[in-house]
Structure formats: C-alpha cells, structure tokens
Short mmCIF file of the C-alpha atoms (twelve columns), coordinates in Angstrom:
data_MODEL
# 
_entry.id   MODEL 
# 
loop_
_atom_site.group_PDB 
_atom_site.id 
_atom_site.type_symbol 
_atom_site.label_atom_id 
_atom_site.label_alt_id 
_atom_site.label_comp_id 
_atom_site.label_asym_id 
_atom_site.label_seq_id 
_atom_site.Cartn_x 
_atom_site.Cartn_y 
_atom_site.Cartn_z 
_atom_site.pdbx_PDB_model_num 
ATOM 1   C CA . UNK A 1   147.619 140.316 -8.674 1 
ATOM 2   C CA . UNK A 2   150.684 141.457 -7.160 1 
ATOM 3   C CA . UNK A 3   150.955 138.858 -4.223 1 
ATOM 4   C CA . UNK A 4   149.898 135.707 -6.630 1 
ATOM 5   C CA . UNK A 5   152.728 136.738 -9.038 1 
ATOM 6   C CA . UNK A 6   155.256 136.830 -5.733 1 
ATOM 7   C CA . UNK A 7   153.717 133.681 -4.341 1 
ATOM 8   C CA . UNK A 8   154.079 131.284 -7.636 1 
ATOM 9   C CA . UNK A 9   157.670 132.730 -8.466 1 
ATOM 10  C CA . UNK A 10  158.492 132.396 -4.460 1 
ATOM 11  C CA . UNK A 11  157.581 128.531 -4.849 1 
ATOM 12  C CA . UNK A 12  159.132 128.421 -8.166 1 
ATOM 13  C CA . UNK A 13  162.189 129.671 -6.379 1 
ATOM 14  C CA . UNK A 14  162.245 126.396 -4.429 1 
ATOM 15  C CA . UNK A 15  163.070 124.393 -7.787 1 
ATOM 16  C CA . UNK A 16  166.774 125.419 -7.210 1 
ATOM 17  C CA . UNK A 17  166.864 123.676 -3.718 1 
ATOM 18  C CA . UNK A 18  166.208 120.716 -5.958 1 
ATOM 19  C CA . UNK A 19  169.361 120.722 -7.660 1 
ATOM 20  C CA . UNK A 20  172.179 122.740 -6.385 1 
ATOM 21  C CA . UNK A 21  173.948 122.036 -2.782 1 
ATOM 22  C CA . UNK A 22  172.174 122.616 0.263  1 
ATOM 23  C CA . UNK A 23  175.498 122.158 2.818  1 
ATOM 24  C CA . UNK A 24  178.685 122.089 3.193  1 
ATOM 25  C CA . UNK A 25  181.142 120.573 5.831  1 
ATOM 26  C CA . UNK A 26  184.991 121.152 5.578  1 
ATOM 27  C CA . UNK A 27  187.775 119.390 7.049  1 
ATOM 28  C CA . UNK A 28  190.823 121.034 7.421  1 
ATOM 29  C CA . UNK A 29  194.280 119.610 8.777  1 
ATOM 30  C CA . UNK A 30  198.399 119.670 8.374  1 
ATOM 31  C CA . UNK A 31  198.140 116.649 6.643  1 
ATOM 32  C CA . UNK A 32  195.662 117.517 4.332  1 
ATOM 33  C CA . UNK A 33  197.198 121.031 2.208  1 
ATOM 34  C CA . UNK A 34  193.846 121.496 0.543  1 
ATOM 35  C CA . UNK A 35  191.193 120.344 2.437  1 
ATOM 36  C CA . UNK A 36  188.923 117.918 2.588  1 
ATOM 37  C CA . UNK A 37  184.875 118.418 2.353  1 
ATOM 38  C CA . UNK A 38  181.519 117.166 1.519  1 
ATOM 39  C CA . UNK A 39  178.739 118.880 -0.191 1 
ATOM 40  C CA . UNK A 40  175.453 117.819 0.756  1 
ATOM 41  C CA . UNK A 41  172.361 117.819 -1.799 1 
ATOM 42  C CA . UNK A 42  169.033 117.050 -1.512 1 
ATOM 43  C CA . UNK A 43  169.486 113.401 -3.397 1 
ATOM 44  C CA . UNK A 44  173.646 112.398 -2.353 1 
ATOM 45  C CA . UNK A 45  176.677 113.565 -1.036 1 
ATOM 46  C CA . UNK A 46  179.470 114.209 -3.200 1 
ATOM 47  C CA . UNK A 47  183.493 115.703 -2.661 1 
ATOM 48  C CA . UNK A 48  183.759 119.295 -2.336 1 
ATOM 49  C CA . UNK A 49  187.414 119.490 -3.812 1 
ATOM 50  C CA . UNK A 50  187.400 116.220 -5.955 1 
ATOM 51  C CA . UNK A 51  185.701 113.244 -6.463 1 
ATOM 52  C CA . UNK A 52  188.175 110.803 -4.011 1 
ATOM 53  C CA . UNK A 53  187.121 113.565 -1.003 1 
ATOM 54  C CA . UNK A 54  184.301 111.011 0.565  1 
ATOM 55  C CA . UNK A 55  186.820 108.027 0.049  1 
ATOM 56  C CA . UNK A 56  189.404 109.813 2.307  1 
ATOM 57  C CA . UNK A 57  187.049 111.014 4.797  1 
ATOM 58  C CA . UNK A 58  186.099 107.336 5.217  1 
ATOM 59  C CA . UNK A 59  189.764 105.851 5.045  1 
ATOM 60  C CA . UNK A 60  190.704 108.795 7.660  1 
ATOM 61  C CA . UNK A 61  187.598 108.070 9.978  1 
ATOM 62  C CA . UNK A 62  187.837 104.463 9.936  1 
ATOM 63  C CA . UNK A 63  190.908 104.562 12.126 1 
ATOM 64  C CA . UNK A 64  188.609 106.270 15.046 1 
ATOM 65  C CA . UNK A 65  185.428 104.242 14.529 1 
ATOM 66  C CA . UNK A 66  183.383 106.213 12.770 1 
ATOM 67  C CA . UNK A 67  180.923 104.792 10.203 1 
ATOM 68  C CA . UNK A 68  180.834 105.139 6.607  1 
ATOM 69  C CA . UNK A 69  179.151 107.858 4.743  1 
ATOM 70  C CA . UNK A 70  176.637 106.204 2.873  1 
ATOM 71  C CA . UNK A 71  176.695 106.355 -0.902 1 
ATOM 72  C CA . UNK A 72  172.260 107.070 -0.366 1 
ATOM 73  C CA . UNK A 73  170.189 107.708 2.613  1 
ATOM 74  C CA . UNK A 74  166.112 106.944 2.809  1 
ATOM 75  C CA . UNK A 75  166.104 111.028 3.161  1 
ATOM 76  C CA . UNK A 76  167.278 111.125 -0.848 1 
ATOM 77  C CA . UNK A 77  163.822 109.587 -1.745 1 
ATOM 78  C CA . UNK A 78  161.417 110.975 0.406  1 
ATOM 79  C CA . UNK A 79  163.046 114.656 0.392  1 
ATOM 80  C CA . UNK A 80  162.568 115.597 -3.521 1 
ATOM 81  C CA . UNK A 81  159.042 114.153 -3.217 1 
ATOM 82  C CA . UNK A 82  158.164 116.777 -0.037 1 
ATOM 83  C CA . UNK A 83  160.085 119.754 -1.620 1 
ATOM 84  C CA . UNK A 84  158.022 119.261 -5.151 1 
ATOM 85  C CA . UNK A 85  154.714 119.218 -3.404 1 
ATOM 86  C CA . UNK A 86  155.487 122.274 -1.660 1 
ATOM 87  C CA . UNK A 87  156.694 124.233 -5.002 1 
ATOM 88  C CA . UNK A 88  152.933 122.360 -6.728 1 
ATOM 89  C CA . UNK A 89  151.060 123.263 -3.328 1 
ATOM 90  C CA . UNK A 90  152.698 127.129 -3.697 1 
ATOM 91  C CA . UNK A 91  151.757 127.790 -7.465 1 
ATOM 92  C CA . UNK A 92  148.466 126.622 -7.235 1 
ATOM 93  C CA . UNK A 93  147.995 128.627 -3.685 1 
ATOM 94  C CA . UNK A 94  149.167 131.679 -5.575 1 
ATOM 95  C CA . UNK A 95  146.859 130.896 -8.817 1 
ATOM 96  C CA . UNK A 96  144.283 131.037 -6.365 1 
ATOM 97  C CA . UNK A 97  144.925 133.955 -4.773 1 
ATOM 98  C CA . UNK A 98  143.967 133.166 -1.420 1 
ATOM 99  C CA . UNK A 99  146.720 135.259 0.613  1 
ATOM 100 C CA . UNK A 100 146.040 133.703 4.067  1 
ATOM 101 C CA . UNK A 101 146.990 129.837 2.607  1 
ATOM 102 C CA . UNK A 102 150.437 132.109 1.674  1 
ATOM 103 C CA . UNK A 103 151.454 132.664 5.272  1 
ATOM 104 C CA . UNK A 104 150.254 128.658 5.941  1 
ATOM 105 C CA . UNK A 105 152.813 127.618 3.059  1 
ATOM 106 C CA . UNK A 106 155.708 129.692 4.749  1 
ATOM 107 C CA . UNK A 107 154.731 128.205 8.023  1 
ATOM 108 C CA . UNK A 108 154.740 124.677 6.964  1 
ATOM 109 C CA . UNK A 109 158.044 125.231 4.426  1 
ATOM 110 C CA . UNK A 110 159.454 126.491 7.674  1 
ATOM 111 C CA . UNK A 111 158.503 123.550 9.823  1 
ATOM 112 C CA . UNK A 112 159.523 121.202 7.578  1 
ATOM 113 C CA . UNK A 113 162.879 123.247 7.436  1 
ATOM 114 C CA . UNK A 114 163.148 122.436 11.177 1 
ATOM 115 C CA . UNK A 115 162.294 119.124 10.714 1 
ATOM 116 C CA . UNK A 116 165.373 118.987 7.827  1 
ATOM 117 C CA . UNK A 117 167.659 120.581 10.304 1 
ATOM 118 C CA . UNK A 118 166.927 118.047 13.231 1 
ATOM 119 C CA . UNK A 119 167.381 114.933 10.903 1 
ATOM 120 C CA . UNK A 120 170.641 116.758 10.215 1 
ATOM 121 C CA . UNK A 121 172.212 116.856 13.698 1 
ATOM 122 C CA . UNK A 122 170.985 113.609 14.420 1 
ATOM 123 C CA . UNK A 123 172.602 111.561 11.368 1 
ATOM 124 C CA . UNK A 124 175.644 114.293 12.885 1 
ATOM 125 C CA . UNK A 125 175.350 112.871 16.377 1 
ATOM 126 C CA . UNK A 126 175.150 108.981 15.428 1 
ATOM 127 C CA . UNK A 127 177.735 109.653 12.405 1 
ATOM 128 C CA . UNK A 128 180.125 110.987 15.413 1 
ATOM 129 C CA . UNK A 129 179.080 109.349 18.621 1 
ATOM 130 C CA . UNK A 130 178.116 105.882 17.411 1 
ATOM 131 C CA . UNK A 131 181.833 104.569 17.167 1 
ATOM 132 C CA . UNK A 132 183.296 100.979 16.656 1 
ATOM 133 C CA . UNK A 133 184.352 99.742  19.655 1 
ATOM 134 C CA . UNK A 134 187.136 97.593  18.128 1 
ATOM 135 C CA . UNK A 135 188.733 100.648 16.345 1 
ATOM 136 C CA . UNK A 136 192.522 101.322 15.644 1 
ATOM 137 C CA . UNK A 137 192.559 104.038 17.260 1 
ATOM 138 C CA . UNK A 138 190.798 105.067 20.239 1 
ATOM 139 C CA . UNK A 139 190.392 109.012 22.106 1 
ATOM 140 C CA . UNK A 140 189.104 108.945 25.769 1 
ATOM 141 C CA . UNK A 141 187.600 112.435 27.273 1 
ATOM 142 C CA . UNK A 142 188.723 113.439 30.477 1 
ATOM 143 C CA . UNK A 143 186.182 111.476 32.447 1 
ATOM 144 C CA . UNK A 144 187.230 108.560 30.569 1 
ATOM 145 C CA . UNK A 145 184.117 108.006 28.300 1 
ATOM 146 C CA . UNK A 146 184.940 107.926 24.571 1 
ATOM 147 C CA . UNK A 147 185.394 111.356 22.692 1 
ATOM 148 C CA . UNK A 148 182.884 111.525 20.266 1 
ATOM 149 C CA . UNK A 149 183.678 113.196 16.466 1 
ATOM 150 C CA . UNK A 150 180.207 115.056 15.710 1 
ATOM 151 C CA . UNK A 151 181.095 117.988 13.142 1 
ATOM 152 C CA . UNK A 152 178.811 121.413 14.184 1 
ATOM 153 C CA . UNK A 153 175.798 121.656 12.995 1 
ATOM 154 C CA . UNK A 154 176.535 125.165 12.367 1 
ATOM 155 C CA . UNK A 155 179.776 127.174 12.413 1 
ATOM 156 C CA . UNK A 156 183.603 125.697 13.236 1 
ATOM 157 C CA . UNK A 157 184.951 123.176 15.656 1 
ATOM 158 C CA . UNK A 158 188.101 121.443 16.162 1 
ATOM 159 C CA . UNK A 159 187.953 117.855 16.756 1 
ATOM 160 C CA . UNK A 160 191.767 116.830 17.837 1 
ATOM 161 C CA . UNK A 161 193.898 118.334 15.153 1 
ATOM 162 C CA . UNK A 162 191.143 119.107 12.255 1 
ATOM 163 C CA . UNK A 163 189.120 121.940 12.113 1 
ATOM 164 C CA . UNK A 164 185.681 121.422 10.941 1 
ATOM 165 C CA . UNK A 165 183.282 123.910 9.270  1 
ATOM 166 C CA . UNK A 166 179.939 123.274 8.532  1 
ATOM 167 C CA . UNK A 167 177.827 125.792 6.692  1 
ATOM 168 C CA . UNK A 168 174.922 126.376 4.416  1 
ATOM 169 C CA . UNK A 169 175.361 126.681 0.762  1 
ATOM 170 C CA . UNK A 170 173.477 128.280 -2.213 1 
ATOM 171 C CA . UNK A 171 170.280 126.260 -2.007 1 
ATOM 172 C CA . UNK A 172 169.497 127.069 1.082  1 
ATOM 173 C CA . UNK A 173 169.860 130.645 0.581  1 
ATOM 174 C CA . UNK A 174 167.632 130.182 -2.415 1 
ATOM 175 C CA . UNK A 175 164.880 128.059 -0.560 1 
ATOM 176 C CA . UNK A 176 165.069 131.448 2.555  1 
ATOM 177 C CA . UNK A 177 164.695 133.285 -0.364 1 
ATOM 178 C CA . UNK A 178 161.983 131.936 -2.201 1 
ATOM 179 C CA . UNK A 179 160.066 131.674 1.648  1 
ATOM 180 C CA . UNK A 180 160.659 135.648 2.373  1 
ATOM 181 C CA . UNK A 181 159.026 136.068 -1.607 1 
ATOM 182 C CA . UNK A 182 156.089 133.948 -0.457 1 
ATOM 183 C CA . UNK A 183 155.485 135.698 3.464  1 
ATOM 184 C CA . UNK A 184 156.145 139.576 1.256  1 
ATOM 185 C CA . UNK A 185 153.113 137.913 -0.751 1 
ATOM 186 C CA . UNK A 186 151.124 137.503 2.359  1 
ATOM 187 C CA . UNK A 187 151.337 141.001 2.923  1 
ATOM 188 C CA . UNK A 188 150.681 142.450 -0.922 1 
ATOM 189 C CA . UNK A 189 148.250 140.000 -0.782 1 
ATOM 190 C CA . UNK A 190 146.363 141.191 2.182  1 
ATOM 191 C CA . UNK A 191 147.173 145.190 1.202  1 
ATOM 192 C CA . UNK A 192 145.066 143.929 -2.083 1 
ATOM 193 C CA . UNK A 193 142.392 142.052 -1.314 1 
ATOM 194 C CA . UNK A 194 141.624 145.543 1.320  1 
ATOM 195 C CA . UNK A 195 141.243 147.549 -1.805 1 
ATOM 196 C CA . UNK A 196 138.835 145.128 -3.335 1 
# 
C-alpha cells in the first residue's frame, strides 16, 4: 500500500512542473546594474527582473545577429500534453499497484527529461550560432569564423563582456523530486509485494 501511495503522490508531484519555472538564464553586464534574465516555463518565456527583460535581450542581441526570442515555440503545445499523460499514466500505475510499471515510469520520465534537455541546447546552439549575416555588429574568432553567442546549457560563461548563467529552477527540482518518490516506490513496492 505503501509504494502505490508514493507512486500517485510522486506523479502528482509532477503537476508543479506544470506551472512554476523550469529555467533560468541570467545576463549580467556594466551596462546593465541589475541584470537581465529569462525564466523559462513549460508554456512561454517571460523576464526574470521585469516584464521589458525579453524586449532588451532582443534590442541588445539584434546588434550581433542573433534572432528573436519567440513570444511561443511548438514545444509550449506539445510539452503540457506529454507531462499530463505522464502524471495520468503515474496515478493510475500506482492505483494499480504493479511496482515493476513504477521503475518503467521513472525510466521513461527520465528519457523524456533527456529528450527536454537536448531540445534545449539545440534551440541554445541555433539561438547563438545561427546569426544574421548583415548585422551591425559583427565578432570574428581567432581563426576568423564568426563567434557564436550560445549561453551554457548548464553553469556560467562569458560571452565578450556579459556573463551568462544558466540554471535550473524550482520545477525542475520538483519534477527530480517527484521521479526519486516514484523509483523509492519501486523499491517499497517490491519489499511488499515479497511479504504477500
């Protein structure tokens, strides 16, 4: 009984990835005395500091090249959709009790992580790499080629004179959270179903 009770509120847990920000990326610069930053959830992207934050990314990244940030992506449709059929899949796994199909949802919730992740970088790498050629203002590497602007995927970087952070926020934390509920389940689960 144990391990259904940890699986449904582990899935239920999910709900919060739903609705609260999943990243976070931070530009910080002279120019700029607080900073300017984005906070990414699972259905738009909206200022860290204040609402004109996105508008001065823009203004400031036009100059180099660098596309827009999109007021919507196709990912803020098809996202909510995957996340609420795991929570559904995850209650009704743990309403049936069947401990094994616990460690499956963690498995897939953690592919599907990955899969999150890797759509992250590359919207990163295209947002930083795929520049206007016609810009204002134009930054050559060493060899010559163009100096791209990706921000990390993970952890600090300076890109001429801003620093950029990028780092998970409280819905991601909550999503690793419910997951560890729902593999602990696996394991009460199993313990359980021995005793029977």
């Amino acid at each position: 009984m144990k391990g259904r009770i940890l699986m449904i509120v582990g899935s239920l847990m999910v709900i919060g990835f739903l609705y609260l920000p999943i990243w976070n990326i931070t530009l910080e610069a002279p120019q700029y005395p607080i900073p300017l930053g984005m906070d990414i959830y699972i259905t738009e992207f909206v200022g860290a500091n204040d609402e004109f934050d996105i508008k001065n990314i823009n203004l400031m990244n036009h100059y180099v090249g660098m596309q827009f940030i999109p007021e919507t992506i196709p990912e803020f449709a098809y996202f909510p959709i995957i996340i609420w059929f795991m929570i559904g899949l995850g209650v009704l796994i743990g309403i049936l009790g069947k401990y094994k199909l616990y460690l499956g949802w963690v498995v897939v919730m953690g592919i599907l992580g990955l899969l999150g992740m890797y759509d992250f970088y590359m919207w990163e790498y295209d947002y930083g790499h795929n520049l206007n050629p016609h810009a204002i203002m134009q930054f050559k590497n060493p060899d010559g080629s163009p100096m791209g602007f990706q921000p990390p995927l993970l952890g600090t970087k300076q890109i001429l004179n801003f620093t950029a952070h990028s780092y998970p926020r409280i819905a991601t934390f909550i999503l690793l959270g419910g997951m560890g509920l729902n593999f602990l389940a696996f394991f009460v689960g199993k313990s359980e179903a021995k005793k029977n």
